[in-house]
N, C-alpha and C positions, 0 to 999 in steps of 0.2 A: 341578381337573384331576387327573383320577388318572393314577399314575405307575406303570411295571412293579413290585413288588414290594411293594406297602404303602399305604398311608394315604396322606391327601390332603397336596398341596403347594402352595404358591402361590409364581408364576413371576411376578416383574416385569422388566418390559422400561425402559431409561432408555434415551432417543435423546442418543446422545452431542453433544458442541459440535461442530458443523464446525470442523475444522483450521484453522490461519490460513497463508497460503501465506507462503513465504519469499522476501523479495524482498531480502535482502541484498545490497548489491553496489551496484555501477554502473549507472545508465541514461542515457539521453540524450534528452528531449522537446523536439525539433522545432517551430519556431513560424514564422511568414514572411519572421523579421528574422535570429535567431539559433538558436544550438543551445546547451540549457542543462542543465548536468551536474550529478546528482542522484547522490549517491549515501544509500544508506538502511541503515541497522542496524535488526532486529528484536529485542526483546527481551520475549516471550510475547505482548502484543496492544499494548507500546508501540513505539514508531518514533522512531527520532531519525535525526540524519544533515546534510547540509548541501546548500543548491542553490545552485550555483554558476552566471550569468549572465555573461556574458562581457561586458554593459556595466554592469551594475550592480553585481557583484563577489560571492563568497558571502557565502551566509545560512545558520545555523543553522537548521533543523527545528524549528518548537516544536507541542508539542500535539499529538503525532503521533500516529497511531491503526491498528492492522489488525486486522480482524475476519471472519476469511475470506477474500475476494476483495474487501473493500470495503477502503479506504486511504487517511485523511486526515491533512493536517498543515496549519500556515500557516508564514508566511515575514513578517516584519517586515523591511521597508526604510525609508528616510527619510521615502521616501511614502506610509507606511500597510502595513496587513499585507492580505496576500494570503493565499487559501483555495483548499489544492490538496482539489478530492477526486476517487476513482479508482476503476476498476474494473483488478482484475488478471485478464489471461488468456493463463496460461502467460507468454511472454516479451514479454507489451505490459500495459502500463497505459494505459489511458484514461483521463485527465483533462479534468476543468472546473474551468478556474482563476476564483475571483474577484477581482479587483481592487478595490485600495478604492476608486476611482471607480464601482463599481457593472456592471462588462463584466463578461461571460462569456467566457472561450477558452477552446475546444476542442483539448484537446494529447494527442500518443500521444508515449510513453515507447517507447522499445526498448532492449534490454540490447546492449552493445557484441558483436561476434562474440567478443572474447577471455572473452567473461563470460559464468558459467554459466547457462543457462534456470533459474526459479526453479520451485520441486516444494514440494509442498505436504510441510508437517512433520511427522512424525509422533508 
């Protein structure tokens, strides 16, 4: 490629990492029985934080993951560990939780009104 004033140059282009959204904070996923409070710390593409189950009691985050808008942790309880993974968009997360009995459930997060919509990082 020649360039205004002189000799040749050569231009590389690198497609930067997709940002990883920031979902800090408080959420609340909705299910048929209960409402169960999530809250999440990010820290570059790990996630920790705790789920809090109102019959089951909290749980620590372990293995937690964000990679853009994708979002996984599990949750260890007496009866096995559970596998949340998610899709972030804007102020909802879509979940498919699995259970170590082998179910799938379909859960949506929402951010409390007092808590800020999450924006991707920059």
């Amino acid at each position: 490629m020649m360039l205004g004033g002189g000799g040749r140059r050569q231009i590389i282009a690198i497609r930067q990492r997709e940002s990883t959204r920031d979902v800090t904070g408080k959420w609340i996923a909705g299910t048929t029985s209960v409402d169960i409070e999530i809250v999440l710390k990010v820290d570059g593409t790990t996630l920790s934080g705790t789920v809090n189950n109102p019959t089951q009691g909290e749980s620590k985050i372990k293995d937690g993951k964000i990679e853009g808008d994708n979002i996984y942790f599990c949750v260890e309880r007496s009866k096995g560990r559970t596998v949340w993974k998610g899709v972030v968009t804007g102020a909802v997360i879509r979940f498919t939780i699995a259970t170590p009995d082998g179910v799938t459930i379909p859960v949506i997060a929402i951010r409390p009104k007092d808590t800020p919509v999450a924006q991707t990082a920059k």
